[in-house]
C-alpha positions in Angstrom: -20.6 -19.5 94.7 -21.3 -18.9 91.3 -22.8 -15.8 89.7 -26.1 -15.8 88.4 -27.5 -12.5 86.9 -31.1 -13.9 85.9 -33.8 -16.0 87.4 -37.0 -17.3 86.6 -39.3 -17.9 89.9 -43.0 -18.8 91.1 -44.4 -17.3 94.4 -47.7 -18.3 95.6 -49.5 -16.2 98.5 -51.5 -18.2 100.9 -55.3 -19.5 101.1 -57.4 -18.0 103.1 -58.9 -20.2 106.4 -62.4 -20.8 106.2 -64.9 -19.6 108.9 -66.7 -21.6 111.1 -70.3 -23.1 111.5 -70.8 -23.5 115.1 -73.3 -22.7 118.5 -72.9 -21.7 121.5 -73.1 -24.5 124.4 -73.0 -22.5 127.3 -74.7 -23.7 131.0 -78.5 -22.1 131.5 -78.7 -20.9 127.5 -80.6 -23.7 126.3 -81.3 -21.6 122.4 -77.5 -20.1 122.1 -76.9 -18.4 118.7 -74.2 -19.1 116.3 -70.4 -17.8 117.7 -68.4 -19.6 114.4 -65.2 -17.6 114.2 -63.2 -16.5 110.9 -60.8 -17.4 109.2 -57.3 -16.3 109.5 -56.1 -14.4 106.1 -53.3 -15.9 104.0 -49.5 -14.8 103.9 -48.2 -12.3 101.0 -45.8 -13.7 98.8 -42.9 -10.7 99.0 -40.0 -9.9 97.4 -37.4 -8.2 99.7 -34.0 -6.5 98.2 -30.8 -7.9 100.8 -27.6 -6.0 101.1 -25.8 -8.8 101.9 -26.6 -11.1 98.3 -24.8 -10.9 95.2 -26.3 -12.9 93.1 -29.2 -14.8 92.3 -27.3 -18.5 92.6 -29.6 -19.9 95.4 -32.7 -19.9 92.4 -31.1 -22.6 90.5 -32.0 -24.8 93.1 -35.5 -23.4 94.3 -38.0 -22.1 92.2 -41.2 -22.4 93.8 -41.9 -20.6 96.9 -45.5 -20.7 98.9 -46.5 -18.7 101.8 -48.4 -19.9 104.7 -52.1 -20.7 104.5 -54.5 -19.3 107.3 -56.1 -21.1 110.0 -60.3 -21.5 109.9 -62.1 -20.1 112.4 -63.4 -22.1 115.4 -66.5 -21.7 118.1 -66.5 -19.5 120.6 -66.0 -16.4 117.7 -62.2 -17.5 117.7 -60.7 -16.1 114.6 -58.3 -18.2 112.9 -54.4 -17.9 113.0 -53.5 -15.5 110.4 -50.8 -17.0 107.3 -47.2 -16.2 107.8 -45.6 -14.0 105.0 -43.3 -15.7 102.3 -40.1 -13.5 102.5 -38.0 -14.1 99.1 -34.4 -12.0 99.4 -32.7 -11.0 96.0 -29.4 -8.8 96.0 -29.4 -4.5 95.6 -30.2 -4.0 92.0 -32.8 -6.9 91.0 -35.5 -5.9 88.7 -38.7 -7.9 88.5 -40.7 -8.7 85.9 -44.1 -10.4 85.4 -43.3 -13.1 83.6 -46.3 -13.7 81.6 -47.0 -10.0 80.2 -43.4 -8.6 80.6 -44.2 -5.9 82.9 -41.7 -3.9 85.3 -43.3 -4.8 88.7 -40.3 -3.1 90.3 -36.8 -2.3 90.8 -35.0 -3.0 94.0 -31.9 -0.9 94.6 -32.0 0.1 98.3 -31.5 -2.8 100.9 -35.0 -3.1 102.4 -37.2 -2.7 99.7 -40.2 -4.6 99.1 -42.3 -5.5 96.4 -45.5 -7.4 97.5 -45.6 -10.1 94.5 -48.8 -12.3 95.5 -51.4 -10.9 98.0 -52.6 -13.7 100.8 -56.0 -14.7 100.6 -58.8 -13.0 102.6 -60.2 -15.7 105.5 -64.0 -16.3 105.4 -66.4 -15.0 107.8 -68.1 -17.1 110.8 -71.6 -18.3 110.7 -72.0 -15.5 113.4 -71.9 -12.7 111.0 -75.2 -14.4 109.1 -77.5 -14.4 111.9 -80.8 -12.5 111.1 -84.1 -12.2 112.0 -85.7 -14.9 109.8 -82.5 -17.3 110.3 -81.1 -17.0 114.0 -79.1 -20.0 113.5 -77.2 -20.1 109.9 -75.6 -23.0 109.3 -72.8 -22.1 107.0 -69.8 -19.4 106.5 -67.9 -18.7 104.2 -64.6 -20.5 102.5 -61.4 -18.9 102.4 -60.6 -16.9 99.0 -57.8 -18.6 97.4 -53.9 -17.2 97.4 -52.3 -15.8 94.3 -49.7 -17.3 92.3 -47.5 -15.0 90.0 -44.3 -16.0 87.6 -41.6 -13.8 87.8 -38.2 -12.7 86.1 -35.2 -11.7 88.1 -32.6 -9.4 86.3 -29.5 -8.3 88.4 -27.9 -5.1 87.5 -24.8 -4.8 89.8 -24.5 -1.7 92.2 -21.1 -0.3 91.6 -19.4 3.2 91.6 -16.6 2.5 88.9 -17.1 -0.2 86.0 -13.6 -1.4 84.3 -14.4 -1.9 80.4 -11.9 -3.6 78.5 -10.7 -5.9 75.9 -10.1 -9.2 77.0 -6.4 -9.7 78.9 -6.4 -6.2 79.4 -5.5 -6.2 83.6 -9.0 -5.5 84.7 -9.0 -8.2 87.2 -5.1 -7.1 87.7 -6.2 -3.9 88.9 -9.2 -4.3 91.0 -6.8 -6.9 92.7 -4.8 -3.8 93.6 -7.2 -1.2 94.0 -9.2 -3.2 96.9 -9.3 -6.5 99.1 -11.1 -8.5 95.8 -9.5 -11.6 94.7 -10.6 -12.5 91.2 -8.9 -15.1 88.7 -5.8 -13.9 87.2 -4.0 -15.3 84.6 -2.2 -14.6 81.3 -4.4 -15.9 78.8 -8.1 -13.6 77.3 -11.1 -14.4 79.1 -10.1 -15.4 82.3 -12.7 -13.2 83.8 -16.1 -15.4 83.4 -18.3 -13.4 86.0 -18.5 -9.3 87.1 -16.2 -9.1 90.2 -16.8 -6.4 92.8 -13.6 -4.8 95.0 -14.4 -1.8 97.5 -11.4 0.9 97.1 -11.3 2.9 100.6 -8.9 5.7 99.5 -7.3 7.3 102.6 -9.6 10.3 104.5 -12.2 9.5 101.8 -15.4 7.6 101.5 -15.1 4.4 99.5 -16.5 3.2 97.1 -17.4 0.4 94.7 -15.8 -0.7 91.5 -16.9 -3.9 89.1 -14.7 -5.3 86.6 -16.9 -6.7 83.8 -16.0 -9.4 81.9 -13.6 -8.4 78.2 -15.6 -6.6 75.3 -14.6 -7.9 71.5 -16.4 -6.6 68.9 -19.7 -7.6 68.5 -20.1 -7.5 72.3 -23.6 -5.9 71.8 -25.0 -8.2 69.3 -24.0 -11.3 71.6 -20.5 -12.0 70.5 -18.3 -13.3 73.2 -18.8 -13.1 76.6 -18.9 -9.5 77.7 -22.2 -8.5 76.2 -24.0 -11.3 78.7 -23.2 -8.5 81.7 -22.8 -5.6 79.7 -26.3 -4.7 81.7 -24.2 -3.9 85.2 -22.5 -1.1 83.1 -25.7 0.7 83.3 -26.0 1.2 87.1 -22.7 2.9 87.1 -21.8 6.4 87.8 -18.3 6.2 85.9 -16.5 4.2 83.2 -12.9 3.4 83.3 -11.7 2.4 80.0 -9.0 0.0 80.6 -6.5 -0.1 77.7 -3.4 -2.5 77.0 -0.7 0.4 76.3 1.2 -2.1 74.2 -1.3 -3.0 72.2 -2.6 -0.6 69.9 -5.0 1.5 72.4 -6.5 3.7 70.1 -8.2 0.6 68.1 -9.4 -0.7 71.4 -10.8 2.2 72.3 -13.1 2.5 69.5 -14.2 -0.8 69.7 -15.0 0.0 73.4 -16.9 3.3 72.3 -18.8 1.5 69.8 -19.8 -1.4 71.8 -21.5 0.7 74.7 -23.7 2.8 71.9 -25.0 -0.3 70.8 -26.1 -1.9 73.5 -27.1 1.5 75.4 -26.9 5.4 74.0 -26.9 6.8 77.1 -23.5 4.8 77.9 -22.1 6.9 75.0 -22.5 9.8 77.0 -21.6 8.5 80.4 -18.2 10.4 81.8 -15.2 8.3 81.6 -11.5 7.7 82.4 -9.0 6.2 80.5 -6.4 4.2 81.8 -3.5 3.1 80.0 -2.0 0.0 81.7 1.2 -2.0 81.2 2.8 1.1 80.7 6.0 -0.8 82.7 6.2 -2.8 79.4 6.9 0.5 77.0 9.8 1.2 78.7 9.3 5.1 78.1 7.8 5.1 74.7 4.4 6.9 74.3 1.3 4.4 73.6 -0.2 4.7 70.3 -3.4 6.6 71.1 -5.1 10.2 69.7 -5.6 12.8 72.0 -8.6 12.4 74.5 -12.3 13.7 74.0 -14.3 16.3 76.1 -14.3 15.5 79.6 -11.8 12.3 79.2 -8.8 12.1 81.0 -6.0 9.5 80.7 -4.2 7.9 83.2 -1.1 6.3 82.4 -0.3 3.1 85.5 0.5 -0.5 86.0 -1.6 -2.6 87.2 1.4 -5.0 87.8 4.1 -2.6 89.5 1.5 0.1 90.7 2.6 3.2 88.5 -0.3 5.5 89.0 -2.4 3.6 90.5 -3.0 6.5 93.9 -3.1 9.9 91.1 -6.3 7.0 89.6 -7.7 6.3 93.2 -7.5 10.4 94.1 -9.6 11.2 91.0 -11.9 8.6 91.2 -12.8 9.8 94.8 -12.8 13.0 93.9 -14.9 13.1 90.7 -17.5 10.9 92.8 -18.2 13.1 94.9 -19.9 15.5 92.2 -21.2 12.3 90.0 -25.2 11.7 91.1 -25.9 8.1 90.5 -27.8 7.2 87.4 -31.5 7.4 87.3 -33.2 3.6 87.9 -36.4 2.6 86.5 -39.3 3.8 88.4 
């Protein structure tokens, strides 16, 4: 299945069911008064967050969704059949938009949450709620109001724990091969990583948790160069940042352009805690990689991705610097 990150969609709520015009007929009540029944309301058109999506794929192929209309009334003060709800399920993580004036309608990041898009129409009263004293026998009710219809924008940000930043070829989809039962493309050649992957690490006698390997940064990442800044968005949701270097390949440059890229496209990434990880280190055969000595609060791990050097002391700190990491603060 394909990854899709963004969606455009129209949702329409359900007519209303008009009320009815109609008389009792009953043996021995030869003047019986007006019993029309109302109208059932329409379905809502809702939008429902499901843990079990990872993507917005199935809108490329439907766009339109339409709740069920209500049922009109009938005699004998029947009420019609109210309108089934329209249930649209998006993945953990999916903001929505109003298309039209932009607005955040919400932000859906707990399986179960609901945002109630369209609101069904209200069903028409019966000719029975129009009887007076002047006009015992009304001959009309009211129509259905109509349902609403309302375009929206979908915008996946990925839930994850961990994000893997790097350069392009630099073992991200290596590692989270390692790290967890994921089984993304790997080959020798840059940008073999087209869409975010997502690999569960379950460390031993510790809760697991949830890493993403984004797609490689170049420079220029923020501005729209490459591929990387299309899903530099799932960085956001993330509690950690693992910068993933090449060892052999002069680290320290592609750590800047790393740093620089996230302030870009998001300040607050620049102050988001972070490991560094210096991979292929199997490939420097005991030489030190060409990188200055860490920031505040950065700690380097040397491993290989390839042979597994380091790889447990990385999972162990992960796991344990989760634990104190709250998750970042989502849109209200």
């Amino acid at each position: 299945m394909r990854f899709v990150d963004q969606a455009r969609i129209k949702v329409s709520s359900g007519h209303g069911g008009a009320g009815a015009v109609s008389y009792r007929r009953e043996k021995f009540v030869p003047r019986g008064g007006p019993d029309g029944g109302d109208g059932g309301r329409g379905g809502d058109a809702v939008v429902e967050a499901d843990a079990g999506l990872v993507t917005l794929y199935d809108f490329t192929h439907r766009r339109n969704f339409r709740a069920q209309a209500g049922q009109p009334g009938a005699g004998n003060q029947r009420s019609g059949r109210a309108g089934q709800e329209l249930v649209v399920r998006v993945p953990c993580g999916t903001l929505i938009y109003d298309e039209d004036d932009g607005q955040l309608l919400a932000d859906l990041v707990k399986p179960g949450q609901r945002l109630v898009a369209a609101r069904g129409g209200r069903g028409g009263k019966g000719n029975k709620h129009f009887a007076t004293a002047h006009n015992q026998t009304p001959r009309f009710a009211q129509p259905g109001e109509p349902g609403q219809e309302r375009r929206l924008r979908l915008e996946l940000k990925l839930l994850a724990d961990v994000a893997l930043v790097g350069l392009p070829n630099a073992g991200k989809s290596t590692l989270i091969s390692r790290l967890s039962a994921a089984r993304p493309k790997v080959a020798a050649y840059p940008f073999t990583t087209l869409t975010p992957n997502l690999g569960v690490v379950a460390p031993a006698e510790r809760p697991p948790f949830v890493v993403a390997d984004v797609p490689g940064l170049i420079e220029g990442a923020s501005r729209g160069v490459g591929l990387g800044h299309q899903f530099l968005r799932h960085v956001e949701r993330t509690r950690l940042l693992v910068f993933l270097l090449d060892a052999a390949e002069r680290p320290g440059e592609a750590l800047a352009v790393l740093q620089r890229e996230l302030a870009a496209f998001n300040p607050k990434l620049a102050a988001r805690e972070r490991f560094i990880a210096l991979n292929k280190m199997d490939l420097l055969r005991g030489q030190e990689p060409d990188l200055d000595r860490p920031g505040q609060g950065e700690r380097i791990f040397r491993i290989s991705a390839l042979t597994g050097l380091g790889l447990e002391d990385l999972v162990l700190a992960l796991s344990e610097r989760l634990e104190d990491l709250a998750a970042p603060e989502v849109e209200p």
